[in-house]
N, C-alpha and C positions, 0 to 999 in steps of 0.2 A: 333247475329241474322242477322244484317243487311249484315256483310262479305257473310254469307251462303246465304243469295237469293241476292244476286250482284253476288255470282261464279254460282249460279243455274241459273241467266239470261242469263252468259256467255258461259254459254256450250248451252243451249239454241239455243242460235245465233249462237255460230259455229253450232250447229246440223242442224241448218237452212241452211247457208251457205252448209256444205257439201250436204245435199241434191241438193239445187241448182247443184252445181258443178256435180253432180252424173246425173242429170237430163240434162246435158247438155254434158253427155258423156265421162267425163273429170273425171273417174276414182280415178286412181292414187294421185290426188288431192283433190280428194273427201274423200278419207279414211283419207290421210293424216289431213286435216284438224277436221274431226271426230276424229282423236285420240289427237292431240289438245284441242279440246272442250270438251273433256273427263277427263282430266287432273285437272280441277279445281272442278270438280262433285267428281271425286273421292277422293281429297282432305279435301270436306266439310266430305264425307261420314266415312274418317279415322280419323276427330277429331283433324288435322292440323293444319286446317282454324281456330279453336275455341282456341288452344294452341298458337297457334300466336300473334291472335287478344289479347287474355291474356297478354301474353309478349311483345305485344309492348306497353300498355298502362299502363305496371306496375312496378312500381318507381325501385321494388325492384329489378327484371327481370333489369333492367339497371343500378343499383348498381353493379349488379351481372357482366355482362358485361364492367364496368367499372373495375371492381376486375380484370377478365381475360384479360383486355388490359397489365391492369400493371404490372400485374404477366408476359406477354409476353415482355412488354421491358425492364424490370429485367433478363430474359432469353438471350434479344439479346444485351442487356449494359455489362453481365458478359463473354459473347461469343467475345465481339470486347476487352476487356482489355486481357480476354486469349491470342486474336491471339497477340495483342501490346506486352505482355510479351512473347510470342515463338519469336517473332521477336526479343526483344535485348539480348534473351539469348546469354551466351556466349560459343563458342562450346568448345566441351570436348579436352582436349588435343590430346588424343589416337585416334580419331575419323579422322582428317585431316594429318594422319602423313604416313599412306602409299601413298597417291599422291601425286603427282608430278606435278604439271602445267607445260605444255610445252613451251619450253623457247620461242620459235617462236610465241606462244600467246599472250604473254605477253609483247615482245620486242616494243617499237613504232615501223609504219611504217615512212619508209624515203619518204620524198616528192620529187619525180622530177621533175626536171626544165622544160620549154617547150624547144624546141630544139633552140639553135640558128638561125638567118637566112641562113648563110650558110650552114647548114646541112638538109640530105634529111626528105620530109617527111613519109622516108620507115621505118625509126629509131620510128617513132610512132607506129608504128602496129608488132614493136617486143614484145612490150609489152603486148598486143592481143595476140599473136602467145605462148609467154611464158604461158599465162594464160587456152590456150585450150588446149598448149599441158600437163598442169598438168591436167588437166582434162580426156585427153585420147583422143578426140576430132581433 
């Protein structure tokens, strides 16, 4: 009883509110607000606000809620050992044997020296030149 005239006060006041705003021109703001204020009246009138106010103040209503937590991280506990097990499967024979990994992928890269002091530093930007021209660039 007390939920339902607390939401009746509150529409109340926005209805108050949008009037003002209406009364000063401001439209747009005025409806908006009205539909607002309308949201907790209509709420008491579908019997929301009384099923609510039931459920939060009932032992069993959060028993219940407590059942559905657990049932959900039972749901995401069995979901994370699935993914842990796809993970260390181990692959099928037949499955990797038409590829071929390219040997250039695989090979390490060689490290180069910086250049000497006697040599130019034209020898550095061949290596820039090499790299645009595999690119087309």
């Amino acid at each position: 009883m007390l939920a339902e005239t607390l939401c009746a006060a509150v529409s109340a006041a926005g209805l108050g509110i949008a009037a003002i705003a209406a009364y000063r021109k401001r439209f747009l703001s005025a409806a908006r607000t009205a539909a607002y204020a309308l949201v907790p009246l209509g709420l008491v009138m579908t019997g929301a606000v009384r099923w609510a106010t039931q459920t939060a103040f009932s032992p069993v209503a959060w028993a219940g809620f407590g059942v559905l937590g657990a049932s959900w991280l039972l749901f995401l506990a069995t979901r994370a050992v699935e993914r842990r097990r796809e993970g260390r499967a181990e692959p099928v024979e037949g499955a990797t044997k038409g590829r071929a990994a390219a040997p250039a992928a695989s090979a390490p890269r060689a490290v180069q020296a910086k250049p000497a002091a006697g040599q130019s530093a034209g020898d550095d930007f061949s290596d820039i030149e090499a790299i645009l021209k595999k690119h087309g660039i």
